[in-house]
KOLLUMLUM-32243 format. One record per residue: residue number from 0; residue in one letter; x, y, z of N, C-alpha, C in turn. Coordinates in steps of 0.2 Angstrom, whole numbers, padded with zeros to 4 digits. Example, Ala and Ser with C-alpha at 12.3 -4.5 7.8 and 13.67 -1.06 7.14 Angstrom:
2
<0,A,<0066,-0028,0039>,<0062,-0022,0039>,<0066,-0016,0039>>,
<1,S,<0064,-0011,0035>,<0068,-0005,0036>,<0064,0000,0039>>,
This chain:
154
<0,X,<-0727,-0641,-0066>,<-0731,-0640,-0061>,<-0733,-0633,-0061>>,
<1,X,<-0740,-0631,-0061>,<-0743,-0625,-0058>,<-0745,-0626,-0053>>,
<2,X,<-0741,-0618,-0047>,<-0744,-0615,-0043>,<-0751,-0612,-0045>>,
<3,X,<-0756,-0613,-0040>,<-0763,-0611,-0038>,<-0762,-0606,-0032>>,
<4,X,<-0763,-0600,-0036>,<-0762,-0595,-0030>,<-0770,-0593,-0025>>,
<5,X,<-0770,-0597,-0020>,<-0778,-0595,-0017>,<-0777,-0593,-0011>>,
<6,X,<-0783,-0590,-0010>,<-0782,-0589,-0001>,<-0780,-0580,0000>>,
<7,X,<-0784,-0576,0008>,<-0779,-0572,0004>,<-0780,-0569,0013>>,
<8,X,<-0779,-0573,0017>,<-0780,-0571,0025>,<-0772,-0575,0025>>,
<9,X,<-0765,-0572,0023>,<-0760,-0576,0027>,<-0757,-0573,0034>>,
<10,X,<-0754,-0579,0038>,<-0748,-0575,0043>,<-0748,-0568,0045>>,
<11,X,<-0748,-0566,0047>,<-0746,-0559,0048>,<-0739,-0559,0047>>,
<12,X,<-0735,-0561,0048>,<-0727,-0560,0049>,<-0726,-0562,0040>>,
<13,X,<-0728,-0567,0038>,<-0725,-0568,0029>,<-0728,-0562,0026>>,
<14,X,<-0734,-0562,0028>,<-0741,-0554,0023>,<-0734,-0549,0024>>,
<15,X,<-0732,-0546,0031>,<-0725,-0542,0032>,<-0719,-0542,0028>>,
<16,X,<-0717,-0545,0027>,<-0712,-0547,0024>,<-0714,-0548,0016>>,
<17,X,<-0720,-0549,0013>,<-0722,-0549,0007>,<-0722,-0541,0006>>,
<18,X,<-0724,-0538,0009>,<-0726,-0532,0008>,<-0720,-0528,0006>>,
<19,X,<-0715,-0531,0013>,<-0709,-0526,0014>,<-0707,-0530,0007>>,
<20,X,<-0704,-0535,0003>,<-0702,-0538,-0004>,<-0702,-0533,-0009>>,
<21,X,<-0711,-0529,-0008>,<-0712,-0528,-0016>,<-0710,-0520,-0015>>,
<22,X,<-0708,-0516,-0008>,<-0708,-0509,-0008>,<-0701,-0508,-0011>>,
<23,X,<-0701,-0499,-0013>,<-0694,-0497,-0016>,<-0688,-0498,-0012>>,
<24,X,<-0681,-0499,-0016>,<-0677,-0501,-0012>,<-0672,-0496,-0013>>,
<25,X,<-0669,-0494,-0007>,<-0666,-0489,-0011>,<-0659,-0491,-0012>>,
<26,X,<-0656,-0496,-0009>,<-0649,-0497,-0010>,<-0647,-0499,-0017>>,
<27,X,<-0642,-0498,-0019>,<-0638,-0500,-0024>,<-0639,-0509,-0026>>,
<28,X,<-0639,-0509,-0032>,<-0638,-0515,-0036>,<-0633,-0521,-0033>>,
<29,X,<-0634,-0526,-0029>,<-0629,-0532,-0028>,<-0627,-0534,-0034>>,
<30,X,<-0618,-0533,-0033>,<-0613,-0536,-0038>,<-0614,-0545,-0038>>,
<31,X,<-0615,-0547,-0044>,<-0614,-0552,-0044>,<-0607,-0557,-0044>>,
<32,X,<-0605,-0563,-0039>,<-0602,-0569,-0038>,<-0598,-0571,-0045>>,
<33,X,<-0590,-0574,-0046>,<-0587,-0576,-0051>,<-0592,-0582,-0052>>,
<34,X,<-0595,-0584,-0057>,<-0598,-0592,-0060>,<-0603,-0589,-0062>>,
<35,X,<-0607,-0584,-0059>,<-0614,-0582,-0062>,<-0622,-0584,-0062>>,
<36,X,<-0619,-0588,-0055>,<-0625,-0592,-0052>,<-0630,-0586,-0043>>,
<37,X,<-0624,-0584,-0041>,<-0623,-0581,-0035>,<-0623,-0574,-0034>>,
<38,X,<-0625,-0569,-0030>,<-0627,-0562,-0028>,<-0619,-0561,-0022>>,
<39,X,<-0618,-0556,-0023>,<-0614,-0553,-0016>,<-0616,-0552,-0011>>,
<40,X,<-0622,-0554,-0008>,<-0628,-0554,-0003>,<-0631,-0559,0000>>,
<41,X,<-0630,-0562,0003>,<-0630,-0567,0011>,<-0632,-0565,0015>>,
<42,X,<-0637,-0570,0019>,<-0641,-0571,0025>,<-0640,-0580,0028>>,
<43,X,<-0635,-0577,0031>,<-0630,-0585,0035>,<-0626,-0587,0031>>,
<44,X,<-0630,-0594,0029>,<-0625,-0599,0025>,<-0631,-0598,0016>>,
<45,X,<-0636,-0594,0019>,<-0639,-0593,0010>,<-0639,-0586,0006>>,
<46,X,<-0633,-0589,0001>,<-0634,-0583,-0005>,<-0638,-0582,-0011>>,
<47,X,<-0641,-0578,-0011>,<-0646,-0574,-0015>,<-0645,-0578,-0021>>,
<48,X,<-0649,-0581,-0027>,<-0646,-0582,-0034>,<-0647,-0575,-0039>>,
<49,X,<-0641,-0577,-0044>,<-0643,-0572,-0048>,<-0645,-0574,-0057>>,
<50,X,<-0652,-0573,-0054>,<-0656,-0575,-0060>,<-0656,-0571,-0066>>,
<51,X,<-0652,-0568,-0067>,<-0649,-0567,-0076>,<-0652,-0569,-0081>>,
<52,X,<-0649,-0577,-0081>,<-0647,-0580,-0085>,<-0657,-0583,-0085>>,
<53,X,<-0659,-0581,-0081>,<-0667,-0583,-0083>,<-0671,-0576,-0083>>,
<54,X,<-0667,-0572,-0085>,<-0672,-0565,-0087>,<-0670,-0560,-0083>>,
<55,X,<-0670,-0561,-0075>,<-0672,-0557,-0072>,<-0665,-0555,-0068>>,
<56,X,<-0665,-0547,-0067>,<-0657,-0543,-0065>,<-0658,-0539,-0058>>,
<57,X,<-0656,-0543,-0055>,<-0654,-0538,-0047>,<-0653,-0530,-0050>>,
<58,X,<-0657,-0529,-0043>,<-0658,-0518,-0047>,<-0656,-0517,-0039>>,
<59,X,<-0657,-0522,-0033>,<-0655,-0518,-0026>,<-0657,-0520,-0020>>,
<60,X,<-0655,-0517,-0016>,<-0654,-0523,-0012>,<-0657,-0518,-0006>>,
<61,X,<-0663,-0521,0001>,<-0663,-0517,0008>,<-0661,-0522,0015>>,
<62,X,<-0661,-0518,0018>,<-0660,-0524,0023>,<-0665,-0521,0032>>,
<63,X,<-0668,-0522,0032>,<-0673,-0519,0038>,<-0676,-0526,0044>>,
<64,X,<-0680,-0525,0046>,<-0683,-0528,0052>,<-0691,-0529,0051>>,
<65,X,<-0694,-0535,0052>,<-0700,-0536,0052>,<-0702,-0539,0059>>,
<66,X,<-0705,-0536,0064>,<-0709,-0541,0069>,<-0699,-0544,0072>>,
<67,X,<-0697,-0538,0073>,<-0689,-0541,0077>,<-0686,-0545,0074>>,
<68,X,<-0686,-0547,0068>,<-0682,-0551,0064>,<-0678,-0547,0058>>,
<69,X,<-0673,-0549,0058>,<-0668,-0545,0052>,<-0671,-0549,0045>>,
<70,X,<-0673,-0546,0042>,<-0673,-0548,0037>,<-0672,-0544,0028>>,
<71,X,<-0668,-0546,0025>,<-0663,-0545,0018>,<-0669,-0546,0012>>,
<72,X,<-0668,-0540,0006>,<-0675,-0541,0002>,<-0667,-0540,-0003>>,
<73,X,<-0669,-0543,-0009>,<-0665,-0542,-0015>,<-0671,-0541,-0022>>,
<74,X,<-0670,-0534,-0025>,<-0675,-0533,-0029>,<-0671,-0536,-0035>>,
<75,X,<-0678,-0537,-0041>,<-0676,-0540,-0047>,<-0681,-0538,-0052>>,
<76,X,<-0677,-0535,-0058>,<-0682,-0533,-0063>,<-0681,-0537,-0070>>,
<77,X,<-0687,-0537,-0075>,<-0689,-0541,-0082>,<-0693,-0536,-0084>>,
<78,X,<-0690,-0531,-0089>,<-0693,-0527,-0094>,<-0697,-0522,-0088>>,
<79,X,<-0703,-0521,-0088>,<-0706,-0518,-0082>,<-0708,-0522,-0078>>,
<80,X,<-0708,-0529,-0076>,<-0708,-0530,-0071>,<-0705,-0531,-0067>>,
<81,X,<-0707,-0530,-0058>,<-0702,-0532,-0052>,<-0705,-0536,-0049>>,
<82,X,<-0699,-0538,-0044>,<-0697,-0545,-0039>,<-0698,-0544,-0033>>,
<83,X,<-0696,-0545,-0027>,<-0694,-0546,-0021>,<-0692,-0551,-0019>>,
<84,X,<-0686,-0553,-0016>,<-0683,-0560,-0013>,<-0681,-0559,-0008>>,
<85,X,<-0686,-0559,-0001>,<-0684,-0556,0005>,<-0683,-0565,0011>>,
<86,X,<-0677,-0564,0011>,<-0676,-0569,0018>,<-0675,-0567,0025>>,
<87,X,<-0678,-0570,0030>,<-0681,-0569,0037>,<-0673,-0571,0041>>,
<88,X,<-0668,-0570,0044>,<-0665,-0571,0046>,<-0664,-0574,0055>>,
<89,X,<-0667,-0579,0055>,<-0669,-0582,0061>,<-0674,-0587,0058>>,
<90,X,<-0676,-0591,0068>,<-0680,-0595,0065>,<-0685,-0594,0060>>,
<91,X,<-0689,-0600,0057>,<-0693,-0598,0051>,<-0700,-0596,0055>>,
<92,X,<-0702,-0594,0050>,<-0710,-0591,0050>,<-0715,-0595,0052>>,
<93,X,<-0718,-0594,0054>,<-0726,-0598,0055>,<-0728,-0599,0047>>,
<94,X,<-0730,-0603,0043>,<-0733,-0605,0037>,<-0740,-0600,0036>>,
<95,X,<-0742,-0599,0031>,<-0749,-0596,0031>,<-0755,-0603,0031>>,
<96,X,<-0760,-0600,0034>,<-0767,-0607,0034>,<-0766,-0608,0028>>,
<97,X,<-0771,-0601,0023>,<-0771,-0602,0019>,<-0769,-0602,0011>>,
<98,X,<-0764,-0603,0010>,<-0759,-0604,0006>,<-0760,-0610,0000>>,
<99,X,<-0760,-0611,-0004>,<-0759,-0614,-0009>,<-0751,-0618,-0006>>,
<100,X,<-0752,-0628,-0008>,<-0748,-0629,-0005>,<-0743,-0633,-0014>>,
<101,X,<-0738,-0632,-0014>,<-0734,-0637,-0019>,<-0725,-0639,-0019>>,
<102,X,<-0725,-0645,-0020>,<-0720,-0648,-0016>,<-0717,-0650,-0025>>,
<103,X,<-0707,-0648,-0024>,<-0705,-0648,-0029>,<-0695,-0649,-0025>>,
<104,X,<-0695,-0656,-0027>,<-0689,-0658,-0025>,<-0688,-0660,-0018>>,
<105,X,<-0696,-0661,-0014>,<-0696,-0660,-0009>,<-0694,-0653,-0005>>,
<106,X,<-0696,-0648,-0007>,<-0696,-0644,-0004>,<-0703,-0640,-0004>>,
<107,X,<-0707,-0639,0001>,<-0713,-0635,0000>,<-0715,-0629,0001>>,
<108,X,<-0717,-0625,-0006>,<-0719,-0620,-0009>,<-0725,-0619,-0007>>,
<109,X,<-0727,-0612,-0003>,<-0734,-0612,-0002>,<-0734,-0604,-0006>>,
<110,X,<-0741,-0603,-0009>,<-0743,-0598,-0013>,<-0750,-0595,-0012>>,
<111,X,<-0749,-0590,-0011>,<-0755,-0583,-0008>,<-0753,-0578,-0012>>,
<112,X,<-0759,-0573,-0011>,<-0760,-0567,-0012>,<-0759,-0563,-0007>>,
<113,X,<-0755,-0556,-0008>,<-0754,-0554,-0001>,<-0754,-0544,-0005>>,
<114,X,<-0759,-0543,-0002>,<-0761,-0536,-0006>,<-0763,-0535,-0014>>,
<115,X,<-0764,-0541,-0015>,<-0766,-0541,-0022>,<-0758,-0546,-0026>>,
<116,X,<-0753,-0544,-0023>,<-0747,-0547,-0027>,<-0746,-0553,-0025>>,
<117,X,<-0746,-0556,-0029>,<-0744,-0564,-0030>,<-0737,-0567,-0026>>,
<118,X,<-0738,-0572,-0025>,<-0732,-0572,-0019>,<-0730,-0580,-0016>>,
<119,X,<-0724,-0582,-0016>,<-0723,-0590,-0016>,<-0717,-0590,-0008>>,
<120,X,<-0720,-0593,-0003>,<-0715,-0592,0002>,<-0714,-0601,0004>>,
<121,X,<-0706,-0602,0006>,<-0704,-0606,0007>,<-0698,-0607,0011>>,
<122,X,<-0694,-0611,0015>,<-0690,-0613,0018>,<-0682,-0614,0014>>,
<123,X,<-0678,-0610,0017>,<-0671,-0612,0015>,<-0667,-0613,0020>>,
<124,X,<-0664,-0619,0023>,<-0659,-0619,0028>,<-0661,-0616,0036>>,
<125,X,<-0669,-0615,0035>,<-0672,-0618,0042>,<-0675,-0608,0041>>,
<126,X,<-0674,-0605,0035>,<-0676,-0598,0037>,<-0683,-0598,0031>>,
<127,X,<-0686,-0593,0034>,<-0692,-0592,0029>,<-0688,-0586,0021>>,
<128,X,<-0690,-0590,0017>,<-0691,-0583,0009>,<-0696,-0584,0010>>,
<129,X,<-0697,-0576,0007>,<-0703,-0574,0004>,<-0702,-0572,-0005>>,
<130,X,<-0705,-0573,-0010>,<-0706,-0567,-0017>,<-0711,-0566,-0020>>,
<131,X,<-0712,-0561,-0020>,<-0717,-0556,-0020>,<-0717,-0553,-0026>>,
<132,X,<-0721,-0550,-0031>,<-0722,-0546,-0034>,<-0727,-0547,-0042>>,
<133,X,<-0725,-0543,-0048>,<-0729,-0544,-0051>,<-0730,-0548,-0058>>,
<134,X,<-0723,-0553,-0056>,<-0723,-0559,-0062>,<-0730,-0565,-0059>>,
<135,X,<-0732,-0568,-0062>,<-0737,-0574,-0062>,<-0735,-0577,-0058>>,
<136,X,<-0739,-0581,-0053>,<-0736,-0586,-0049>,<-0734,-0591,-0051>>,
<137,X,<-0734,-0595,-0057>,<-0730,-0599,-0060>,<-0723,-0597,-0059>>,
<138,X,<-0719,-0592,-0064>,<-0716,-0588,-0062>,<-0710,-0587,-0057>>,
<139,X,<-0713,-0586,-0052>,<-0712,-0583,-0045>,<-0712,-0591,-0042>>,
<140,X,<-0715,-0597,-0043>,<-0714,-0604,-0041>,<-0707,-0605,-0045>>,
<141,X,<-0707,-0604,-0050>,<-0700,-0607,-0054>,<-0694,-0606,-0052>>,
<142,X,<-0693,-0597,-0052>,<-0687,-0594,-0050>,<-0687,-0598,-0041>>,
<143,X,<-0693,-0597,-0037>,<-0691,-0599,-0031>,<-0687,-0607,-0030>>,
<144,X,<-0689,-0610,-0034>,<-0686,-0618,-0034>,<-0680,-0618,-0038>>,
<145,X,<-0677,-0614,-0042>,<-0673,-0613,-0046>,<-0664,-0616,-0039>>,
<146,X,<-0661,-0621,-0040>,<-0656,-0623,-0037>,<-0646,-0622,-0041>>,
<147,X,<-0649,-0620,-0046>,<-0643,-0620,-0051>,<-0640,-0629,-0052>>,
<148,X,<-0644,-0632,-0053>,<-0641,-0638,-0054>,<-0640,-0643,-0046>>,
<149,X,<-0641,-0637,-0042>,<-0641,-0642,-0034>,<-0634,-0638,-0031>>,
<150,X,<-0631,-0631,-0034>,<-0628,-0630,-0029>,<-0630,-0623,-0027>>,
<151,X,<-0636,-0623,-0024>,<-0640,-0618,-0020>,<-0641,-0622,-0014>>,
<152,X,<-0638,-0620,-0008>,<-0639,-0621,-0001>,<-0650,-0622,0000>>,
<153,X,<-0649,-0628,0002>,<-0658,-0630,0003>,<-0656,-0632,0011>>,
């Protein structure tokens, strides 16, 4: 399946949080979890994956506030390209209008543009992700839906 990134009026509070994904992060590199599926960094019952094993390596981690919501960014880099994996820690987000919409294991993936950077937001365990940055939105769809075989909290 490709994501169709269109649209480029979203949410204000996801465009926020997309933004805050792709800025520099200054904390230290999240240790990765024994099995090599998992980050050392959690927001409730949802931990971070650690996409390694599909290219991309946690470089650091921030934790700040958008619109009074705490929310967790785990940065991720492939050669010169970077990531952002920001979860909204509270109820979820308002959805963007305009958004590209795609449904994968019944989970729905919406895809926009958010300052130019491509960008895939979606629901985990009632909170909004966002990931943000300079890979393809293909890309940025795949790692977002990536479950490790179904033991990622959805």
């Amino acid at each position: 399946m490709v994501l169709a990134v269109g649209g480029s009026d979203p949410a204000p509070a996801v465009a926020d949080v997309a933004r805050i994904a792709v800025r520099d992060l200054p904390g230290p590199a999240p240790a990765a979890l024994p099995g090599g599926t998992l980050l050392d960094v959690q927001v409730g019952e949802i931990t971070f994956p650690d996409w390694r094993r599909l290219g991309w390596r946690a470089s650091g981690v921030r934790r700040t506030t958008v619109d009074g919501r705490d929310v967790t960014t785990v940065e991720y880099r492939r050669g010169g390209q970077r990531i952002g994996y920001a979860i909204v820690d509270e109820s979820a987000l308002d959805e963007p209008a305009t958004a590209t919409r795609s449904v994968r294991r019944g989970v729905v993936y919406r895809g926009l543009r958010v300052d130019g950077q491509a960008t895939v937001t979606w629901r985990r365990a009632g909170r909004t992700c966002v990931l943000a940055g300079d890979a393809a939105p293909a890309e940025l769809l795949r790692l977002a839906s990536w479950r490790d075989g179904g033991s990622l909290v959805y």
